[in-house]
Structures are given as structure tokens and as C-alpha cells.
C-alpha positions in Angstrom: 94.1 37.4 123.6 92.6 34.1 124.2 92.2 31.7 121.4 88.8 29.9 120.9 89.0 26.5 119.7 87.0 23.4 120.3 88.5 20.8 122.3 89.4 17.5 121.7 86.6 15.6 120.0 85.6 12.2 121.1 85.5 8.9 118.9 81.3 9.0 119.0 81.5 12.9 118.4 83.9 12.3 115.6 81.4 9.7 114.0 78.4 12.1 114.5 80.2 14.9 112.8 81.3 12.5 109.8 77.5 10.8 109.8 75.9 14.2 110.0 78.6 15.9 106.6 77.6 12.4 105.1 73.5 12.9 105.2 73.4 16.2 105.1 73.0 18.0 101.2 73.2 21.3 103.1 77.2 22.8 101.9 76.9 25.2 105.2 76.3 22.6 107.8 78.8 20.4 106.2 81.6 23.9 106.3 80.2 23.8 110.2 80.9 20.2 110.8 84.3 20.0 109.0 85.7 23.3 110.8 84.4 21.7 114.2 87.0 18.9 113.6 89.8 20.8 111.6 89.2 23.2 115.1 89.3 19.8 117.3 92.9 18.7 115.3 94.5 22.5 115.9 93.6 24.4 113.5 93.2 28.2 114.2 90.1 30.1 113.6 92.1 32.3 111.3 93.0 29.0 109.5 90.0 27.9 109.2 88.2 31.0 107.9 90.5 31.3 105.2 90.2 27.9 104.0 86.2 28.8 103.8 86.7 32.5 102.8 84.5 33.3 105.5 85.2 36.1 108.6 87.2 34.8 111.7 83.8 35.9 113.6 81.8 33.5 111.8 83.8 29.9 112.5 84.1 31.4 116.0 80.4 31.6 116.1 80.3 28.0 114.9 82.5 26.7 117.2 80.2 28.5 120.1 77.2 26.4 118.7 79.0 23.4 118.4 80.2 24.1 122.2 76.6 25.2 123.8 74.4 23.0 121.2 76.3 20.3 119.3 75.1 18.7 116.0 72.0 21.0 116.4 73.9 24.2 116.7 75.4 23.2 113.1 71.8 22.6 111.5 70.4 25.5 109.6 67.5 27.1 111.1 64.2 27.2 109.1 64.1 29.2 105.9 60.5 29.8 104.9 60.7 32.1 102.5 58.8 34.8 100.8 55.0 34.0 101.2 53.3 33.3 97.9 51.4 35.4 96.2 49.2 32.9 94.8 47.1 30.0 97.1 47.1 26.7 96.0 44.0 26.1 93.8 45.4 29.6 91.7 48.6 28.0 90.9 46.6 25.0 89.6 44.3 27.4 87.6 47.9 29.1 86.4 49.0 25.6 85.2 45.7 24.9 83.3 46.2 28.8 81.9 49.3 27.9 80.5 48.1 24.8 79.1 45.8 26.2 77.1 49.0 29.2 75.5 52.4 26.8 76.2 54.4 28.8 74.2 52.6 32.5 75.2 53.5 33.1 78.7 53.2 36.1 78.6 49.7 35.4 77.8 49.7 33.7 81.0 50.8 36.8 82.9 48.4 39.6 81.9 45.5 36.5 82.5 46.3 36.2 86.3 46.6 39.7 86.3 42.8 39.8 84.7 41.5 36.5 87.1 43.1 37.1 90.1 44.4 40.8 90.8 47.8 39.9 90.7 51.0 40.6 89.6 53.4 38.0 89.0 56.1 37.9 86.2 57.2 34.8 83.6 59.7 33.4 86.1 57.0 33.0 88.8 55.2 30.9 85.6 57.7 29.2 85.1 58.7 28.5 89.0 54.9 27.0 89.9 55.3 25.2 86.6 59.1 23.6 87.8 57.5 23.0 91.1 54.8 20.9 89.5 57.7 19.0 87.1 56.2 20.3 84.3 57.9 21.9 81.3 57.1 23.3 78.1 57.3 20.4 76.3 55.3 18.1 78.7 53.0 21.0 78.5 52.5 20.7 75.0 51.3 16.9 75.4 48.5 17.4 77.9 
């Protein structure tokens, strides 16, 4: 069997990885870069994935990306998300809903519901209202 590792890093790669773990707030591209250069120092892909509990296939598919694609092939792709149910001037009208019944969100619900057609529960309240930094209690002061 042959054993997949990444070869010896140079000094500017070395910086890049350590720039790029620095910068980055992302925990999986900085598990990426770090098993790129425990790989580059010797250590196995078995080592590696149990340091980061992850499967031995998935370090080796790192180390491919870091081969074919370098810093890029550590970045996360693009993770849009669940489309909203609501546009942009509803969630404003759901902000001024709730401003009207802070403390009655479920007030709030059943009056989207009524205005727009539309289902949405107390956490997506509370999610467009978190979005918006607003809370309760800054709520209560408008």
C-alpha cells in the first residue's frame, strides 16, 4: 500500500499555512492547514486523523487539495444556506410587530401568519431580531 503524505513544505509555504490558521476564524480550515504541516513533518494520515477524530479518508482528501490547489483547496466552499422565508422589508415589518408585543412572541407568530401567509416559529423571531442586534430588552426601549 502506498502512503499518501504531503511533501516537504517550503519556508514561504510554511508561512502561508501559519498566516492563513492565524486569519482564519474558520476551526476546519485551520484542522486543514495544521494536518498539511503535521503531514509535511511525518506524520501519518492515521496519525493525523486520530488526533482530529476524523476518518483517514478525510485528511487524505485534505492533503489531495493541498497537493492540486494549495491554500485554496483548504478554504471552505460557500455555504448559503436555507433560503428565507421572509424578504427583507417583511423582516423589518416582523421587528416593528414585535415592537409593538416585546414580551408576546407568540403574538408575533400567529401575526405573520395573518400578514404574510407564513409560517415561521419563535426562534425565526428571535433569529431576524439577533440579526438586527436587537433584544428584548432593547426592544422594550424603542
Amino acid at each position: 500500500m502506498k502512503l499518501k503524505f504531503v511533501p516537504e513544505i517550503t519556508n514561504f509555504q510554511k508561512i502561508e499555512l501559519e498566516k492563513f490558521m492565524e486569519n482564519s476564524h474558520n476551526t476546519r480550515e485551520i484542522k486543514r492547514a495544521n494536518a498539511i504541516i503535521m503531514s509535511s513533518k511525518g506524520l501519518s494520515i492515521n496519525e493525523i486523523s486520530k488526533i482530529y477524530d476524523v476518518d483517514r479518508d478525510t485528511v487524505s482528501r485534505w492533503i489531495s487539495w493541498w497537493i492540486e490547489y494549495g491554500i485554496e483547496g483548504l478554504k471552505d466552499d460557500l455555504h448559503t444556506g436555507r433560503k428565507s422565508k421572509l424578504n427583507g422589508l417583511q423582516r423589518i415589518e416582523v421587528i416593528q410587530i414585535v415592537k409593538e408585543e416585546p414580551r408576546k412572541l407568540k403574538l408575533a407568530v400567529s401575526k405573520v401568519k395573518e400578514r404574510f401567509n407564513k409560517e415561521v416559529s419563535i426562534k425565526t423571531i428571535k433569529r431576524i431580531l439577533y440579526k438586527k442586534n436587537l433584544d428584548g430588552n432593547e426592544l422594550d426601549d424603542l
